[in-house]
C-alpha positions as CSV (number, residue, x, y, z in Angstrom):
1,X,193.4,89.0,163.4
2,X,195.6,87.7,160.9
3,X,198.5,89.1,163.0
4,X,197.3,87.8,166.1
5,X,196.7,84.0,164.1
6,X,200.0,84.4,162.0
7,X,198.3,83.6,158.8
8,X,196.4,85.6,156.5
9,X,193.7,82.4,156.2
10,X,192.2,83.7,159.3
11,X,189.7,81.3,161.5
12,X,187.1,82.7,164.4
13,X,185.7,79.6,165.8
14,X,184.5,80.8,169.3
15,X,183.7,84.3,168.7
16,X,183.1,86.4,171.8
17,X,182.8,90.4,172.8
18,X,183.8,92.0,176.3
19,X,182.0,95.6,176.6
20,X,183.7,97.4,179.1
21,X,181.1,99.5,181.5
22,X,182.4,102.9,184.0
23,X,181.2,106.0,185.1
24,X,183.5,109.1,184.7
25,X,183.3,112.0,186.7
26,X,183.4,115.0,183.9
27,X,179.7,113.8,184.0
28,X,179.0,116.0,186.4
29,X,180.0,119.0,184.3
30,X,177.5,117.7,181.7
31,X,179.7,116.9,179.0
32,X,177.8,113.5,178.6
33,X,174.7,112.4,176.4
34,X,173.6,111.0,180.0
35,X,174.2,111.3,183.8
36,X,175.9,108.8,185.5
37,X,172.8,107.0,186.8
38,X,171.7,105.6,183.6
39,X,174.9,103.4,183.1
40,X,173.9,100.9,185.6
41,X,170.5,100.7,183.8
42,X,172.5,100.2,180.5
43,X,174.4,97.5,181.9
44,X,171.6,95.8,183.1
45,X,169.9,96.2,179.6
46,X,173.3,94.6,177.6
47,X,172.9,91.7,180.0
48,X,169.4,90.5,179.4
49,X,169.6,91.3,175.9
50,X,168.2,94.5,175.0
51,X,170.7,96.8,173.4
52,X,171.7,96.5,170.2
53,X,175.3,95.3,170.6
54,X,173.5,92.6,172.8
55,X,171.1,91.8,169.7
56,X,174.1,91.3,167.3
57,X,176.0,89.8,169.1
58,X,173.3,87.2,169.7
59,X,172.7,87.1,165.6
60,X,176.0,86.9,164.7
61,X,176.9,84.0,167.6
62,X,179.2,86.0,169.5
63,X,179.4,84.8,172.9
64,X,179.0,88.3,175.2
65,X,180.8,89.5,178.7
66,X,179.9,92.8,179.9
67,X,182.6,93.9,182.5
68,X,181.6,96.3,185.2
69,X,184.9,98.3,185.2
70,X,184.4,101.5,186.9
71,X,179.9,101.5,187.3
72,X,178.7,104.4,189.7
73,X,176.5,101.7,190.7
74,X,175.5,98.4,192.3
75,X,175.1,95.7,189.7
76,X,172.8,92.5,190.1
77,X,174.7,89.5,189.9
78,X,174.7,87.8,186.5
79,X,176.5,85.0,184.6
80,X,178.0,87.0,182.1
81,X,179.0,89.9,184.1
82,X,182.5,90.4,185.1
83,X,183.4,92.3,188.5
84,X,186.6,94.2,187.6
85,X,185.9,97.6,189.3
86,X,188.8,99.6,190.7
87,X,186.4,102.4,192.0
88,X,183.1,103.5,191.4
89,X,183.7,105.8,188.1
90,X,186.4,108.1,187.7
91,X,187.1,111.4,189.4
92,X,186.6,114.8,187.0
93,X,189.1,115.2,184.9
94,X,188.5,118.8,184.5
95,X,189.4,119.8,188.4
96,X,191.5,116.8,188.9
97,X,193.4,113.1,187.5
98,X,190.5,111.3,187.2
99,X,192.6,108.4,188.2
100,X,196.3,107.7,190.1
101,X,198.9,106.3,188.6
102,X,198.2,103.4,190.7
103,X,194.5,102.9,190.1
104,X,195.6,103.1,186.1
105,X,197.7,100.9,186.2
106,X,195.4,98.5,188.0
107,X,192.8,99.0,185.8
108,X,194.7,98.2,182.7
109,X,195.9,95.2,184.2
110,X,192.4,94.0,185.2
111,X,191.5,94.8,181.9
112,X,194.0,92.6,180.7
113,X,193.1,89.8,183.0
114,X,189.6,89.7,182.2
115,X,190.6,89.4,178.5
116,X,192.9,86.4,179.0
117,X,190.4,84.8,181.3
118,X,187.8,84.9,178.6
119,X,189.4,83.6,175.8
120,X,191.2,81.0,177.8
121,X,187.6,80.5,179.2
122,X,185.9,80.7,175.4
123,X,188.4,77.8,174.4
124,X,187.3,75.6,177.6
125,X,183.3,77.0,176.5
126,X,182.8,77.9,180.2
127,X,182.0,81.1,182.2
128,X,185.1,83.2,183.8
129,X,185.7,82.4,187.3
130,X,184.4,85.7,189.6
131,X,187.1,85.2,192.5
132,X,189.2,87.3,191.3
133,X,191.3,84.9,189.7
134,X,195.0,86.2,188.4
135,X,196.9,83.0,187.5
136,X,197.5,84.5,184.1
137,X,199.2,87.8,185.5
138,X,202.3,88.7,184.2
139,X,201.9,87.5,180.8
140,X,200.9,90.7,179.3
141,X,204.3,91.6,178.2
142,X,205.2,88.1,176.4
143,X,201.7,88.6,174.9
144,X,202.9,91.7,173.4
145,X,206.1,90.5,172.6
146,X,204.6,88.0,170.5
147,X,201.7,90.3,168.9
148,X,204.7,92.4,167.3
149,X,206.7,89.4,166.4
150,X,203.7,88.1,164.4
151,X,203.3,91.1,163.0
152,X,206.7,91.8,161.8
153,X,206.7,88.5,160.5
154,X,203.9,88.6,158.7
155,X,205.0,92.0,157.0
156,X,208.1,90.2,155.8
157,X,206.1,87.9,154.2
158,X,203.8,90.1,152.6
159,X,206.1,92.0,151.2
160,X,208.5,89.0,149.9
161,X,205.3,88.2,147.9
């Protein structure tokens, strides 16, 4: 945070989580506490506010977005759910990629989408647009340009100090 800010008197004033939901498909070799059909259940429980991170959230005033980004599953349509799926859970890494190149890449740059889109969003206090909306593509490399340059600056003057 205080890399990101550029100050080590750090402010959160809209607070807000993104869980990011998917199936993967070394399920099927059993390798997970549960089998793929339960995530879709779990999602539906984050959004109406019965798992935990859904209850702290909720005490601590974090605003929530659960992000369907790979669910074996049909979700129900909600307010705070955000449609970013590049396919329905992953194949098994165990036989095969679990994804290509080009579905990685896609996913990272949805994931990075959906995070500009809410905190852009958070700032306005509204809900992220669900049309797919990517006016913000592209800026992920001057993002991290700017990340290391605030970090590197605030090194220098921690250590001037």
């Amino acid at each position: 945070m205080c890399a990101i800010q550029g100050t080590l008197d750090i402010k959160v004033v809209h607070p807000v989580g993104i869980v990011f939901a998917a199936d993967h498909g070394a399920a099927e070799r059993g390798v997970s506490a549960y089998p793929r059909e339960v995530t879709a259940q779990m999602v539906a429980n984050f959004l109406h506010g019965g798992a935990a991170i859904s209850v702290l959230a909720r005490l601590q005033g974090v605003e929530l977005w659960i992000v369907d980004a790979g669910v074996d599953g049909d979700l129900s349509p909600h307010p705070c759910l955000i449609e970013a799926k590049i396919r329905r859970g992953t194949r098994n890494f165990i036989d095969e990629p679990a994804m290509t190149p080009s579905e990685c890449a896609e996913a990272l740059q949805r994931g990075r989408d959906v995070v500009e889109r809410v905190i852009v969003r958070g700032r306005q206090r509204s809900h992220p647009r669900r049309d797919g909306n990517r006016q913000h593509r592209g800026r992920g490399d001057a993002d991290a340009w700017a990340y290391r340059t605030r970090i590197g600056r605030l090194r220098r003057t921690r250590d001037r100090s």
